[in-house]
N, C-alpha and C positions, 0 to 999 in steps of 0.2 A: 328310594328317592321319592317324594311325593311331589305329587301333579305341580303344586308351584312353586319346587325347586327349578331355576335352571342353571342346567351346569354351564359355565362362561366359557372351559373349553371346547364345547360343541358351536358355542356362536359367537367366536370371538369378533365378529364385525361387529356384537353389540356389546361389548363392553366398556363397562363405565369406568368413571376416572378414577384412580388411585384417590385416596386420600391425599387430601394437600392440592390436587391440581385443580386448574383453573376450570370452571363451568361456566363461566360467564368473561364478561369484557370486563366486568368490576371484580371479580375474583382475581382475574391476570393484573390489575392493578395495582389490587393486596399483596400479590405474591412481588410482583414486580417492587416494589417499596419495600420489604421486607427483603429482598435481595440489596438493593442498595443501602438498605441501615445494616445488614450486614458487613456491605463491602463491595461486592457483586457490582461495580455503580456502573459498567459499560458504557454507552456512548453519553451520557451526563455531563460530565466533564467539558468535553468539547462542544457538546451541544448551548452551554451556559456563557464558555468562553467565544463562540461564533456571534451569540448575542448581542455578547459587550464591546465585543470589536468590530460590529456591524455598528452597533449605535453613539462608540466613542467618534469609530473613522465617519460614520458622516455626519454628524455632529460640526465635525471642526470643517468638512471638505463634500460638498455638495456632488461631488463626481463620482465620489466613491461608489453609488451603488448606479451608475450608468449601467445602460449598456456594453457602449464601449470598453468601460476599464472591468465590467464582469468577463468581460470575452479575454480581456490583456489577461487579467489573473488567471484563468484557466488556464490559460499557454505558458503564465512565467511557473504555475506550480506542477506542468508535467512533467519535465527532466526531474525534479528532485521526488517527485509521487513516483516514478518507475522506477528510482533508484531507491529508495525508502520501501516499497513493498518486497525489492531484494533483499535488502536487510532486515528485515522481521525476519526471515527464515534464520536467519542467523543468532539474531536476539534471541529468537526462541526458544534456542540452546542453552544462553543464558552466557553468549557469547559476545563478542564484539569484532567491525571487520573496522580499521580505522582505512585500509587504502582504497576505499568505495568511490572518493572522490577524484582521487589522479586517475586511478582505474574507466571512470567516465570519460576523462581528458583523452586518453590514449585511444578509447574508442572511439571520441568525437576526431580524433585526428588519423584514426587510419581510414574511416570512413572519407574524411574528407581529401586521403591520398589517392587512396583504390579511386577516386571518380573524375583523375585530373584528365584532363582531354591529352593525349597524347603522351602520357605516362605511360612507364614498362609493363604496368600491373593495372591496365584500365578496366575497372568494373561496370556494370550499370548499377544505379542505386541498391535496389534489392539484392543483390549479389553482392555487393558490398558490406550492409548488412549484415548478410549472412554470416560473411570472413571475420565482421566486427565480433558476432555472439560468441564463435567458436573460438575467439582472439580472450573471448572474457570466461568461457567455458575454463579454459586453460590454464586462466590465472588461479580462478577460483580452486580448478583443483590440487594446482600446485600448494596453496594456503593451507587447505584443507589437507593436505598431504601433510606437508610439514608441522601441523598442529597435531595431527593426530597420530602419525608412524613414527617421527623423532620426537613430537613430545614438548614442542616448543608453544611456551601460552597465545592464544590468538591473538592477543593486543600485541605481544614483540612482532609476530610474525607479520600482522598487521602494520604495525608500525615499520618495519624496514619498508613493506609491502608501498607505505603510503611516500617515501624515500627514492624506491629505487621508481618507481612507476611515474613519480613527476619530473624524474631525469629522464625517462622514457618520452613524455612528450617531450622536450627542452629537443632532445636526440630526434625526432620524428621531424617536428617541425623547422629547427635546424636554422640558418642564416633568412627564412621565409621570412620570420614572424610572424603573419599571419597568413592562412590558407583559407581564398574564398573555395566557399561548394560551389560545385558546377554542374550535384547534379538535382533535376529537377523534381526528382522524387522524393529525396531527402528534405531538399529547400520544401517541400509541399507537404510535412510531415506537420509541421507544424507553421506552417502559412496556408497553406490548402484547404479548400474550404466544400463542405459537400451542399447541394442545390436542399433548397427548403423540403421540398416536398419528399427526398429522400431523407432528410433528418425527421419525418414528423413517420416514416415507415421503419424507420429504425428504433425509432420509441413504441411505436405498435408493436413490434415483436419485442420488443424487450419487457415490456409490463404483460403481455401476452407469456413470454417464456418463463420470466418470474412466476406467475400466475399459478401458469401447470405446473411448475415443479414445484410448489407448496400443496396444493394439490394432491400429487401426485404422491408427496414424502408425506401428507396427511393419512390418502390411501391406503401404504404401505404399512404406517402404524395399527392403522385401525384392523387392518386383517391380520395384524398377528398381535391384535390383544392388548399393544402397547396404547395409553393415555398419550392422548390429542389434545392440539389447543383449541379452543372453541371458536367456532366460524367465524361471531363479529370480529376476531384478534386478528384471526388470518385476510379477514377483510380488508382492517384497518391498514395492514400491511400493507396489503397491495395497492391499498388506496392513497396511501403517504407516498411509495414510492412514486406511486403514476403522480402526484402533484408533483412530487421532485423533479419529474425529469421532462413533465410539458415546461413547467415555469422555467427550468433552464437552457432546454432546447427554445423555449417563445425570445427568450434575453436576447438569446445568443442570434438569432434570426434576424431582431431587431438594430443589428449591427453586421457582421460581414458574415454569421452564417457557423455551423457546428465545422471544427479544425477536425483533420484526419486524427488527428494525436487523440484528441476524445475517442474515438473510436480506438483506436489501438487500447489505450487506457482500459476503456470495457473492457475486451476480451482480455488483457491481462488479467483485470480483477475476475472476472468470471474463473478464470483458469486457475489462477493462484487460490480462491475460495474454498474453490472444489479439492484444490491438492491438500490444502491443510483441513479441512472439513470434513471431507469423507471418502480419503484414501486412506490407503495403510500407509502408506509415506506421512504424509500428515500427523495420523494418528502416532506413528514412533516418533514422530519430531515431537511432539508433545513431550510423550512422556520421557525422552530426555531431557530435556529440560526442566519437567516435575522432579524426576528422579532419578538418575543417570546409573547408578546402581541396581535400584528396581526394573531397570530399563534392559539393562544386562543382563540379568538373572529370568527376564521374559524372555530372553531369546533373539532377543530387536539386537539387526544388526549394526553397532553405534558408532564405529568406526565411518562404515561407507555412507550412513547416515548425513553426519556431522560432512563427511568430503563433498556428501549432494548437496549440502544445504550453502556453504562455501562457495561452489561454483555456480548455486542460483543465482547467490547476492551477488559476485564479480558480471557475472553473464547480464542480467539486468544492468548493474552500473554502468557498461558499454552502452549500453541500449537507449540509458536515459545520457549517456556522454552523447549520443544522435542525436537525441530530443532537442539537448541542449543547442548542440550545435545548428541543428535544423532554425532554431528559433532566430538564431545571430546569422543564420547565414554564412557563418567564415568562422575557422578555428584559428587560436593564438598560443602561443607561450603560458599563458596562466590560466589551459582550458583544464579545468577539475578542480584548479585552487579555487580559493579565495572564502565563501560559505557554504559551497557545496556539499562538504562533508558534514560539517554541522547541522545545516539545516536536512538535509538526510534522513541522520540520524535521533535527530528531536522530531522529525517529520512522523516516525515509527514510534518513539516514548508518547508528545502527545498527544497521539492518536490512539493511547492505550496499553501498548506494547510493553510488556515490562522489561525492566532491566534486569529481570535474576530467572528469569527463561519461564518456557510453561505457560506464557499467557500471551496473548496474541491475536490480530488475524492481519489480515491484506487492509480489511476496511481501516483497522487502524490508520494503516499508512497513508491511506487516500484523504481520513478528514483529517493528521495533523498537518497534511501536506499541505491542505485547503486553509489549516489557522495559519501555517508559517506564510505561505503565500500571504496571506490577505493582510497577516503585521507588517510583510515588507513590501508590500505593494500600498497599505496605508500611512505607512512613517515616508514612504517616499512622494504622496501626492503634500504632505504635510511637508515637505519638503527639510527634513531633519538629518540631521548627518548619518554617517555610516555606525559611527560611535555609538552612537545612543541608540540605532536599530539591531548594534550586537547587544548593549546593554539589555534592551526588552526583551530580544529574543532566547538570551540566557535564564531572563526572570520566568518566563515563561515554561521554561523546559526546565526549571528548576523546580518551579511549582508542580508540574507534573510529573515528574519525578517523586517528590512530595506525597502527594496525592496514592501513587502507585504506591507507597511504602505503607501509608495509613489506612489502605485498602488489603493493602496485605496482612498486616497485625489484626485488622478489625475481624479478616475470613480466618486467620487462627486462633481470635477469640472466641469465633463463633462453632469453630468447629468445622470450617469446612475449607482451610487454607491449608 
């Protein structure tokens, strides 16, 4: 070996970028466009439709971009964003759950049973809760049971699923009709509001914690050799999100203040991130739904897989049937019906999420959650019937829908679908 050889195994901290990757913020550009005329087009989509529906709705309705109705719509889009980030896990299989919606109802009403003052089964909030998850844990695996040891396709199962579960509340709630909450934990779940100066220390850590772990997973590559993205990208990252999350924590302050449910919301999404990013759980949910065959023949166990991924999305739908509930204050007879299931599940499509499995994340759920919210929170300051805000919202999830199929031909034209 002569003196100005150096071997890369000896130093791999200084190893340079494969061919193909980015070395600058204008190279990540290149490549980044060349992914989406592939197909690859990730948050695009939503990012062009958030646009247009920022500048149609205030256009016709000067309130739109208040304060106050930014803070309304974050609270009307987090019952269906917790229950939508349950269902990607399921999509992801390339699956479908249809009883996500009653399934919410039943949690929003045994929550609000467990917490009746002088009831046989009095809870306190959190304990209540608790009984909710494991009420939704159970569903789920019962679904997942029957889909995958008898063999019955998930839409049927689903479907009795979304049958028997809304006679489930009709039976819960019973000659009541409606049940106020009574407890103040839950009521504050989504009325509850944290003091300024601890929403502007929860953003500090949270662009702080993003920070280190890009950081950190930069570190990790570089000592074993593997190509990195280059500093100004990982900059801009971090720099985009910290604008994200002062401008929306400043909105929100500017009216009654950051709701508990944002925060629950976080650590959902942190958690959920991490379990399909870079677990091994994650990792086989993927590839079942790439290749459910291939997936077999790896060893991934697809059975118990498919039953976890099941009782995520039920366990979640309870969770956001709280939210829901939280928000109204009182459960009723029609708690899960109505667009809850729909908007759900277009909540997870267009946010990315595909419909034939294998493609996915949590973020999906969180920005279609943000478009569905924000069409039915803007057809209704425009004061428009119910009709025509299903019609949009059909077109909507039609089109991305759309979008997901012409992005998938385009990734097997190019060879990498």
């Amino acid at each position: 070996m002569s003196s100005s050889t150096v071997d890369p195994t000896l130093h791999p901290t200084t190893a340079a970028p494969a061919p193909g990757e980015p070395r600058s913020l204008r190279d990540a550009a290149v490549r980044w466009w060349a992914d989406v005329k592939g197909g690859e087009l990730g948050a695009l989509p939503i990012l062009i439709g958030m646009v247009i529906i920022v500048v149609v709705f205030q256009s016709q309705n000067d309130n739109f971009l208040t304060a106050g109705n930014f803070l309304n719509l974050v609270i009307q889009a987090a019952g269906i964003m917790t229950i939508a980030m349950g269902v990607v896990f399921v999509l992801l299989l390339g699956e479908i759950d249809l009883s996500v919606g009653f399934v919410s109802g039943v949690g929003g009403a045994i929550a609000a049973l467990l917490t009746l003052p002088g009831g046989n089964w009095e809870f306190a909030g959190l304990p209540a809760i608790a009984v909710v998850l494991v009420v939704g844990l159970l569903i789920g695996t019962l679904n997942g049971l029957l889909f995958t040891k008898v063999g019955i396709p998930s839409f049927v199962v689903t479907l009795a699923g979304l049958l028997a579960w809304n006679g489930a509340v009709l039976v819960l709630i019973g000659d009541q009709g409606t049940v106020v909450i009574q407890s103040q934990t839950i009521i504050d779940l989504a009325n509850g509001f944290i003091s300024a100066a601890a929403s502007w220390v929860l953003v500090a850590v949270g662009i702080g914690g993003y920070a280190l772990n890009q950081l950190a997973r930069r570190r990790t590559r570089t000592s074993k050799g593997l190509p990195v993205d280059p500093v100004s990208l990982l900059a801009l990252r971090i720099g985009v999100l910290a604008v994200a999350l002062i401008a929306a924590v400043w909105v929100m302050n500017e009216d009654r203040g950051v709701p508990y449910v944002v925060l629950m919301l976080a650590v959902l999404f942190v958690v959920g991130s991490w379990v399909l990013t870079r677990s091994r759980f994650g990792r086989h949910v993927m590839a079942i739904g790439g290749n459910i065959e291939a997936a077999r023949r790896a060893g991934i166990p697809v059975d118990r897989v498919r039953i976890a991924c099941f009782a995520i999305a039920s366990m979640m739908a309870t969770l956001g049937g709280v939210v829901l509930a939280s928000r109204l204050t009182s459960v009723d007879t029609g708690a899960g019906g109505g667009t809850i299931l729909l908007y759900s599940i277009a909540a997870a499509v267009i946010g990315g999420t595909s419909l034939f499995g294998g493609r996915g994340s949590i973020r999906a759920a969180v920005l279609g959650a943000i478009v569905i919210a924000s069409i039915d929170n803007g057809l209704g300051l425009l004061g428009l019937a119910s009709g025509t805000k299903f019609i949009i919202t059909g077109l909507v999830l039609l089109a991305a829908v759309t979008v997901d199929s012409v992005a998938r031909r385009n990734l097997a034209g190019s060879g990498r679908g």
